[in-house]
N, CA, C and O atoms as a GROMACS GRO file, in nm:
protein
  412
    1UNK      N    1   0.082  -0.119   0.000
    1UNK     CA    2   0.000   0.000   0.000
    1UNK      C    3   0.087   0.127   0.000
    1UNK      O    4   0.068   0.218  -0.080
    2UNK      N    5   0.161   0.127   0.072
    2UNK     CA    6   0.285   0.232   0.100
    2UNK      C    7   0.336   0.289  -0.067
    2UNK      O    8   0.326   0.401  -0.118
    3UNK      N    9   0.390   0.166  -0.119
    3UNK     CA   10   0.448   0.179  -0.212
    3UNK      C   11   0.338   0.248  -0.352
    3UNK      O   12   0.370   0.330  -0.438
    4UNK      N   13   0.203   0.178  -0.332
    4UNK     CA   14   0.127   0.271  -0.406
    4UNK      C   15   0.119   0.370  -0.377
    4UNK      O   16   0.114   0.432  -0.484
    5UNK      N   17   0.112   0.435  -0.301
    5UNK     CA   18   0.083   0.570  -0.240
    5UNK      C   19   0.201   0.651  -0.281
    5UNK      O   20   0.179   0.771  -0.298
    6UNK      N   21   0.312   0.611  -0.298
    6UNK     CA   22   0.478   0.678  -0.316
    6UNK      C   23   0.468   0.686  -0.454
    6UNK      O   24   0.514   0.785  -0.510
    7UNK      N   25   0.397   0.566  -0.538
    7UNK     CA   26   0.432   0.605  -0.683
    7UNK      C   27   0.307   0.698  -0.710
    7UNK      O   28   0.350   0.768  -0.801
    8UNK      N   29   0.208   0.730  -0.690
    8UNK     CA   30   0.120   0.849  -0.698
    8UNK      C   31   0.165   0.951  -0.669
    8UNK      O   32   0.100   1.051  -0.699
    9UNK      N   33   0.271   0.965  -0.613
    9UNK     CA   34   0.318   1.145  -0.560
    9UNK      C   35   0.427   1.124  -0.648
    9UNK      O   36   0.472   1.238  -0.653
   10UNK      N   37   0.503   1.052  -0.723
   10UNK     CA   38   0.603   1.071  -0.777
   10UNK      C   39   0.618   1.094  -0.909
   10UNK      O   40   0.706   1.161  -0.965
   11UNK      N   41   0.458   0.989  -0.993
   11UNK     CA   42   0.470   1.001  -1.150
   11UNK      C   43   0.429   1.124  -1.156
   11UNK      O   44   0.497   1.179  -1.242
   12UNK      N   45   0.319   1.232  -1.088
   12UNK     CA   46   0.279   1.369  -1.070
   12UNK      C   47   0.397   1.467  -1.116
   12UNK      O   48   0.402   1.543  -1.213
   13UNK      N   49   0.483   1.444  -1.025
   13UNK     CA   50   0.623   1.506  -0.995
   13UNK      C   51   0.685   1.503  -1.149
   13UNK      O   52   0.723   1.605  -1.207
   14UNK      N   53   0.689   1.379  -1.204
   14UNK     CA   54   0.823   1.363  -1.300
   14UNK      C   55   0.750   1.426  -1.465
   14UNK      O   56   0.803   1.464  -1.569
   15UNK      N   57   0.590   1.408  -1.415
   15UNK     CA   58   0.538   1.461  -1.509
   15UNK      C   59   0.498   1.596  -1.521
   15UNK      O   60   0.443   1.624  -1.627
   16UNK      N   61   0.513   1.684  -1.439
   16UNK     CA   62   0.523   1.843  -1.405
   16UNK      C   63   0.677   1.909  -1.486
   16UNK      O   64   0.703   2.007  -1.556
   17UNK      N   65   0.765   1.778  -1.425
   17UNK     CA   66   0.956   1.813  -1.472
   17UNK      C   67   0.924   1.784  -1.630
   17UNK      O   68   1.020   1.832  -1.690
   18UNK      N   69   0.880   1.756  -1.675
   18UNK     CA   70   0.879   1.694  -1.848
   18UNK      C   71   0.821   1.845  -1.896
   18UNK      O   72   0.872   1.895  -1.997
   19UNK      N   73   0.741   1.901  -1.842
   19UNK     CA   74   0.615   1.968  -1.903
   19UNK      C   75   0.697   2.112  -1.947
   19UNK      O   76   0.671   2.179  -2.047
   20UNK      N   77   0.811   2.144  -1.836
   20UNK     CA   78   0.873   2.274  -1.816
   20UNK      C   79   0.964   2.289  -1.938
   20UNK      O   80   0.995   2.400  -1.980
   21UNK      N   81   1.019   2.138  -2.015
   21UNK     CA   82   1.105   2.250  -2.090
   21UNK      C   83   1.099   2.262  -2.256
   21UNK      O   84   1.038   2.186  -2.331
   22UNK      N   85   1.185   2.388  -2.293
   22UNK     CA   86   1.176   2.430  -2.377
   22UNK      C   87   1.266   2.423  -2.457
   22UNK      O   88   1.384   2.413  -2.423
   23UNK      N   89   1.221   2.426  -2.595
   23UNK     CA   90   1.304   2.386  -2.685
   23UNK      C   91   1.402   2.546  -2.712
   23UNK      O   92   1.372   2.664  -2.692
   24UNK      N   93   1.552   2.464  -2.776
   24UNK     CA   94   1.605   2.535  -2.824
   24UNK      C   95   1.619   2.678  -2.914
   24UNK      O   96   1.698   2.772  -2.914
   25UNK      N   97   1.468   2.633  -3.012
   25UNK     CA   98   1.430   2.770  -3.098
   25UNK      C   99   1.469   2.899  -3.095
   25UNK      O  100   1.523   2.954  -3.191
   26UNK      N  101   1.437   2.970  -2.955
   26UNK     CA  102   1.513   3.096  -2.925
   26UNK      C  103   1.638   3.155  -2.985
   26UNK      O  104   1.668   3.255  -3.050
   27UNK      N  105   1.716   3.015  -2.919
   27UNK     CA  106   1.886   3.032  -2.882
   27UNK      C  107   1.962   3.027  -3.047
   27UNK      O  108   1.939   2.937  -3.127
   28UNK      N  109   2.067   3.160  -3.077
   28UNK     CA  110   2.126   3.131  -3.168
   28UNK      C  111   2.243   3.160  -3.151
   28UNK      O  112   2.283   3.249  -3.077
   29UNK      N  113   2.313   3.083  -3.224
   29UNK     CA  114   2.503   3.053  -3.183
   29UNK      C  115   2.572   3.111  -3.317
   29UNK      O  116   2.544   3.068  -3.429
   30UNK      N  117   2.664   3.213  -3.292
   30UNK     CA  118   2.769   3.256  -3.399
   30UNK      C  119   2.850   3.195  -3.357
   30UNK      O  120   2.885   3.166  -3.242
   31UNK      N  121   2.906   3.156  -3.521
   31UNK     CA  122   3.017   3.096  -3.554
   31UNK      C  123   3.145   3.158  -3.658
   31UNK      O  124   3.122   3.276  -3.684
   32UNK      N  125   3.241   3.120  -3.706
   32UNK     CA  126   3.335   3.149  -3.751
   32UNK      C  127   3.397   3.021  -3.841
   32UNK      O  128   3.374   2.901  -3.826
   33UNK      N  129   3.456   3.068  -3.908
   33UNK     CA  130   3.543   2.949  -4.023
   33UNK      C  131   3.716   2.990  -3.994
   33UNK      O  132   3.769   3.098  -3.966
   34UNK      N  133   3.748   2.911  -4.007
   34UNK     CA  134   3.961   2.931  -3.968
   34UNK      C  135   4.015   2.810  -4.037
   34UNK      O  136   4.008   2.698  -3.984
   35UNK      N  137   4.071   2.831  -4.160
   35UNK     CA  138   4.147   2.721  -4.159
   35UNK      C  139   4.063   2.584  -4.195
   35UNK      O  140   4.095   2.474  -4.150
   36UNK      N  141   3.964   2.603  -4.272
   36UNK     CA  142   3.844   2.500  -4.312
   36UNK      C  143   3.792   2.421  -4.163
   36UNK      O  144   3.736   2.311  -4.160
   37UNK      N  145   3.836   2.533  -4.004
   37UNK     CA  146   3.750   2.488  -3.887
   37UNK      C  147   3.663   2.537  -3.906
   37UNK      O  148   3.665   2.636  -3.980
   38UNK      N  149   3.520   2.485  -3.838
   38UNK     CA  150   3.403   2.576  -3.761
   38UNK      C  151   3.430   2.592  -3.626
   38UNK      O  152   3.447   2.499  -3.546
   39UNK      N  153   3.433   2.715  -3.600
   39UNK     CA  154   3.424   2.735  -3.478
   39UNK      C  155   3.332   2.853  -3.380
   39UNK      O  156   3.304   2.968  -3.413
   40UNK      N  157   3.309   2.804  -3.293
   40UNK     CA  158   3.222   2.886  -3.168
   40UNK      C  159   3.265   2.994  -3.140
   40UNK      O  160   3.382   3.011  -3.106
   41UNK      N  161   3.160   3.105  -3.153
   41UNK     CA  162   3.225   3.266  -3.129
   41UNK      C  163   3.122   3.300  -2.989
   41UNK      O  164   3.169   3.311  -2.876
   42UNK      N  165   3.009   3.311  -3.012
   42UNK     CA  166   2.895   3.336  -2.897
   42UNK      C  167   2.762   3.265  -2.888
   42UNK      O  168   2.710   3.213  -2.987
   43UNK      N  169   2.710   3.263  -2.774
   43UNK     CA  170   2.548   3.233  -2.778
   43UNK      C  171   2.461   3.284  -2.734
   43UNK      O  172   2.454   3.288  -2.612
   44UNK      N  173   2.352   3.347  -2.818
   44UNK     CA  174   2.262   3.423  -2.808
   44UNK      C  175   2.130   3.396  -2.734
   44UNK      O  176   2.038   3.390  -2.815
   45UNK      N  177   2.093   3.380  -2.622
   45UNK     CA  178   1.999   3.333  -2.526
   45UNK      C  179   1.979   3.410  -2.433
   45UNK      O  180   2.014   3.397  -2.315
   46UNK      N  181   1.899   3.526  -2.503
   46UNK     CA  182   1.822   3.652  -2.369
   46UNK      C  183   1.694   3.615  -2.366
   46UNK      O  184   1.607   3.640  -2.450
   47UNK      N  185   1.682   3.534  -2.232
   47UNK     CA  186   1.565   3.489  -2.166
   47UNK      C  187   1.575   3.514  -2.035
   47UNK      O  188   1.679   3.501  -1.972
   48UNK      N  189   1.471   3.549  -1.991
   48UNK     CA  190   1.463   3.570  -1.832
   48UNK      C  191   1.419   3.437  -1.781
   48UNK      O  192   1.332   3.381  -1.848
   49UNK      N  193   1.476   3.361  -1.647
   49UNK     CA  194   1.425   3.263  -1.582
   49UNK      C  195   1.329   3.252  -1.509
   49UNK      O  196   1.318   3.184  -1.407
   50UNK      N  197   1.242   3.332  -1.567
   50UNK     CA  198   1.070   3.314  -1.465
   50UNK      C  199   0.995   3.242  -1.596
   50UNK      O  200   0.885   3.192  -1.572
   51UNK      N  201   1.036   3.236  -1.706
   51UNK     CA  202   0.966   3.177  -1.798
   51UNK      C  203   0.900   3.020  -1.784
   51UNK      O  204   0.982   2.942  -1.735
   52UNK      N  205   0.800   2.973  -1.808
   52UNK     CA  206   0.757   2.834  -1.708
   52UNK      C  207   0.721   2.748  -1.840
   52UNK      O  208   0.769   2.639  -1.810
   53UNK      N  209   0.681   2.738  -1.933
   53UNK     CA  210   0.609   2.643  -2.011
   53UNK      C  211   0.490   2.724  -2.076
   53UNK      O  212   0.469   2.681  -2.190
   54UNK      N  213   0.433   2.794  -2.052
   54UNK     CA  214   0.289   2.821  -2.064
   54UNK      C  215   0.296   2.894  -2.189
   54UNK      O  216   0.386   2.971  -2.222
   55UNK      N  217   0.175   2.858  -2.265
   55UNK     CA  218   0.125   2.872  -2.388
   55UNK      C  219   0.167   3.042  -2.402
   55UNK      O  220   0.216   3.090  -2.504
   56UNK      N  221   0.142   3.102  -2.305
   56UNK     CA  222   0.217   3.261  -2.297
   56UNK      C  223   0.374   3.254  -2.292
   56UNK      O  224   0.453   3.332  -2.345
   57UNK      N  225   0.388   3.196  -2.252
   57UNK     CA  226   0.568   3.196  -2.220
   57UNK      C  227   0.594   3.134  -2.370
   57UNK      O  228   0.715   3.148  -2.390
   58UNK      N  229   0.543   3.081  -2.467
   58UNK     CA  230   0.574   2.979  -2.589
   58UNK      C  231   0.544   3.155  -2.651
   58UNK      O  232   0.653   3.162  -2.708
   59UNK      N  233   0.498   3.255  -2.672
   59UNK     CA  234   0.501   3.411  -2.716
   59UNK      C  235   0.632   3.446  -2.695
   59UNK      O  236   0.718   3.424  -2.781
   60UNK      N  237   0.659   3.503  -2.580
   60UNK     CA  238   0.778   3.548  -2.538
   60UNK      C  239   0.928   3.490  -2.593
   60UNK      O  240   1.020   3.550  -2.649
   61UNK      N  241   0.917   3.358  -2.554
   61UNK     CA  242   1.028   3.301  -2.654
   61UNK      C  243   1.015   3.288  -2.813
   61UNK      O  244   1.112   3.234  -2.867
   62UNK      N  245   0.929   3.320  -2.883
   62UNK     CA  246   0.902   3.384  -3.022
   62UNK      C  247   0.999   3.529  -2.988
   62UNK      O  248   1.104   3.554  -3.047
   63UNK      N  249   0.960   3.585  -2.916
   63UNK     CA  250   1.005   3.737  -2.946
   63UNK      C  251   1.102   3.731  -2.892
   63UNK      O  252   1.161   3.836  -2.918
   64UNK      N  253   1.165   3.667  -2.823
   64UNK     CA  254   1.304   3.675  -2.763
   64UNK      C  255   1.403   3.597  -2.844
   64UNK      O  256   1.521   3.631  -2.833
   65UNK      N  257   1.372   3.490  -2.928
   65UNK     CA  258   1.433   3.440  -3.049
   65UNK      C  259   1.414   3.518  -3.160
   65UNK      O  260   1.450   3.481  -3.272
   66UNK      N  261   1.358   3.630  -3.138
   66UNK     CA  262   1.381   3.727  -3.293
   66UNK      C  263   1.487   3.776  -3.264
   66UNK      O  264   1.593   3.757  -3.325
   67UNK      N  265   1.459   3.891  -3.101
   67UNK     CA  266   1.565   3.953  -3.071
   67UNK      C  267   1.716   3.917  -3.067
   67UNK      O  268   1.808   3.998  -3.074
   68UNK      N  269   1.726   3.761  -3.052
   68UNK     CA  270   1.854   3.641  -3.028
   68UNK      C  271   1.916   3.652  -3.191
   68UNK      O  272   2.038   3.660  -3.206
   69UNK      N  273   1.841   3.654  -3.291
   69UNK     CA  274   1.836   3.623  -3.436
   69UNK      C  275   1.929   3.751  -3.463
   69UNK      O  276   2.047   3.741  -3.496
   70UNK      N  277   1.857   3.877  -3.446
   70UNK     CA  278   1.860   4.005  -3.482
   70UNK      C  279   2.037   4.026  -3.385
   70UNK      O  280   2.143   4.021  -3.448
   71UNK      N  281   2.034   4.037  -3.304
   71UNK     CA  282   2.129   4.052  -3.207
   71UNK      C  283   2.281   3.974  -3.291
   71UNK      O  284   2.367   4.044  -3.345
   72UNK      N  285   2.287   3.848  -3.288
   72UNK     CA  286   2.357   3.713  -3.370
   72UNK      C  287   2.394   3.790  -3.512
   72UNK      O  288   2.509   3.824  -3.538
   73UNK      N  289   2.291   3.812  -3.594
   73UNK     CA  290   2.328   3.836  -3.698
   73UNK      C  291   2.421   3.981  -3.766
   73UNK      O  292   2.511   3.988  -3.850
   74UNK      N  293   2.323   4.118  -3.656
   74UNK     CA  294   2.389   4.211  -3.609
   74UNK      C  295   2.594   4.188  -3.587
   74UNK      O  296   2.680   4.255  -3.644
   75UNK      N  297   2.612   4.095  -3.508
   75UNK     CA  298   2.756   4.082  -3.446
   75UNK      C  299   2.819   3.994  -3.529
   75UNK      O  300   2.939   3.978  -3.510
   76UNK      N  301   2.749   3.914  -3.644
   76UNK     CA  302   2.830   3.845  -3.735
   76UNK      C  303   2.855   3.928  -3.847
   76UNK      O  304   2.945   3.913  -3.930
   77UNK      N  305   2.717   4.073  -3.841
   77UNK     CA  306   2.790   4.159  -3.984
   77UNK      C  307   2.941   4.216  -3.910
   77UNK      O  308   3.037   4.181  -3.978
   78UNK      N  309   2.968   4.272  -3.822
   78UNK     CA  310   3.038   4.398  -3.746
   78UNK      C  311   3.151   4.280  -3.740
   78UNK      O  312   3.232   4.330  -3.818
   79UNK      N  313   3.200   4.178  -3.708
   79UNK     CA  314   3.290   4.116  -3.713
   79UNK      C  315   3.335   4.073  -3.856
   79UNK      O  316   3.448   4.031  -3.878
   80UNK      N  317   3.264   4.083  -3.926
   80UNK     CA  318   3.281   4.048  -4.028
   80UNK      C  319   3.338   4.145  -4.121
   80UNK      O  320   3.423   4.123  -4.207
   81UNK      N  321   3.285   4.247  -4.094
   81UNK     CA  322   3.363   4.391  -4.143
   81UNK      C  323   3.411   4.452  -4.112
   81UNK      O  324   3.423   4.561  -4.170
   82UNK      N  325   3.472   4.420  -3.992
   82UNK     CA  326   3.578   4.460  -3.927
   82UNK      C  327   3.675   4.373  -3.950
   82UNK      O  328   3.794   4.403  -3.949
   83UNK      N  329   3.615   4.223  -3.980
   83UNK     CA  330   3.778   4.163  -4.052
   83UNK      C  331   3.812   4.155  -4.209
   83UNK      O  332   3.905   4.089  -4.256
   84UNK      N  333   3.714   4.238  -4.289
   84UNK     CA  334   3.716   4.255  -4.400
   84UNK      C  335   3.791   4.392  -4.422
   84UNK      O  336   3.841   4.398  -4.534
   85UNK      N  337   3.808   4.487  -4.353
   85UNK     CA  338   3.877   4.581  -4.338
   85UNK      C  339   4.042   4.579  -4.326
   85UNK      O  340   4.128   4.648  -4.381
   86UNK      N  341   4.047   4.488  -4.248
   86UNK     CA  342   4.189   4.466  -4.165
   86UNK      C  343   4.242   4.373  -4.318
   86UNK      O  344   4.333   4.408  -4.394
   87UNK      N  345   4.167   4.265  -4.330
   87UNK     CA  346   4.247   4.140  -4.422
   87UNK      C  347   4.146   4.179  -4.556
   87UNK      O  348   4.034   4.222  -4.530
   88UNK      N  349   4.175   4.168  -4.654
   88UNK     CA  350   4.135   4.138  -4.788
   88UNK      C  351   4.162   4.046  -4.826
   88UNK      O  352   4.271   3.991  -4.809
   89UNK      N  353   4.057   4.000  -4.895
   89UNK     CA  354   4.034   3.809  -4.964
   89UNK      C  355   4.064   3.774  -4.872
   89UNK      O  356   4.184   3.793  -4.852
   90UNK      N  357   3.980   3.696  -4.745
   90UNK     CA  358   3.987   3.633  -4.687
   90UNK      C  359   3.916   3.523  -4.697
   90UNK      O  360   3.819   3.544  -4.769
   91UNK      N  361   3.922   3.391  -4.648
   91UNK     CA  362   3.825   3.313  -4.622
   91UNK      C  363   3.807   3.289  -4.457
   91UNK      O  364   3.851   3.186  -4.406
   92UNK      N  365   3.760   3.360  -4.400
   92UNK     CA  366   3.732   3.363  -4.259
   92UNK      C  367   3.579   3.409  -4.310
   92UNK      O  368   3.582   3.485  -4.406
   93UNK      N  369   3.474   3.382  -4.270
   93UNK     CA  370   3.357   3.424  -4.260
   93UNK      C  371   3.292   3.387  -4.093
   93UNK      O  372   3.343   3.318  -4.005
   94UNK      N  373   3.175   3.455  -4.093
   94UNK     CA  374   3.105   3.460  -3.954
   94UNK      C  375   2.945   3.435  -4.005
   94UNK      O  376   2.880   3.497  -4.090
   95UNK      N  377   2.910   3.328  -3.926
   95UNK     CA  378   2.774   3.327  -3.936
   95UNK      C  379   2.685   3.299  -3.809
   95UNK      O  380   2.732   3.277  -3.697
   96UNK      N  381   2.536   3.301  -3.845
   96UNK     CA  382   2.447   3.226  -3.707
   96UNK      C  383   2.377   3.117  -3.788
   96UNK      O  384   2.338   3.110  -3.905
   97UNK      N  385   2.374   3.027  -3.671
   97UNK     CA  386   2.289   2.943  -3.630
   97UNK      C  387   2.178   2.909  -3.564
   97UNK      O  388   2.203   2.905  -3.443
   98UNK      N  389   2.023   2.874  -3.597
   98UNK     CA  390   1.964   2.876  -3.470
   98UNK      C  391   1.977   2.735  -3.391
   98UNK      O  392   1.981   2.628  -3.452
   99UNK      N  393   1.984   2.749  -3.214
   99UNK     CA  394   1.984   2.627  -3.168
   99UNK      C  395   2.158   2.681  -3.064
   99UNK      O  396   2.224   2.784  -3.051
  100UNK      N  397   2.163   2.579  -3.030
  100UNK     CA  398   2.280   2.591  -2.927
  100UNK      C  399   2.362   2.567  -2.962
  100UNK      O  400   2.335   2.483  -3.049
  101UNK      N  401   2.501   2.587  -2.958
  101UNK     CA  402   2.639   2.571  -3.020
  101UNK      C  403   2.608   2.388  -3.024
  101UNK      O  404   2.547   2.318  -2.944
  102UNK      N  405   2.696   2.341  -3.185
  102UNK     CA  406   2.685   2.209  -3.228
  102UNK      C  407   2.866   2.154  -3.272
  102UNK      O  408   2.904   2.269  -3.295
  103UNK      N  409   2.912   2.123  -3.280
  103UNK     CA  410   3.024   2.025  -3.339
  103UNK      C  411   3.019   2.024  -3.467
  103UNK      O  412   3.098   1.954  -3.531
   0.00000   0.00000   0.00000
């Protein structure tokens, strides 16, 4: 009986933890090329942590993945022409990604 009673308070629990999270969408990652590498420059994830799951909070991270987009792409032109300035014919480029830095 005990043990029924323990798994009723617990599948509740694990199914509340499932419900909270959120996908990547928001988040966008600049990158860089060196030397035929890809590599990791920044990651773009302005979210506040009161955000919970809720069909309202699924808004907010729309608009906070524009701003992530806008922001990302913003800092891949300015690096980019700032190393187009310095070096001519280069193959170094800068780009975004949406989603979290990848391999």
């Amino acid at each position: 009986m005990k043990m029924k009673r323990l798994a009723t308070l617990i599948l509740p629990l694990t199914l509340v933890g499932c419900d909270n999270k959120t996908s990547d969408d928001h988040i966008f990652t600049l990158y860089t090329s060196y030397e035929s590498k890809r590599l990791h420059v920044a990651t773009f994830d302005a979210t506040p942590n009161s955000l919970n799951g809720s069909s309202l909070d699924k808004k907010w991270l729309e608009l906070f993945g524009e701003d992530n987009a806008k922001d990302c792409n913003k800092a891949a032109s300015m690096f980019q022409k700032d190393l187009d300035s310095k070096l001519k014919a280069t193959d170094i480029k800068y780009w975004c990604e949406k989603g979290r830095y990848r391999k």
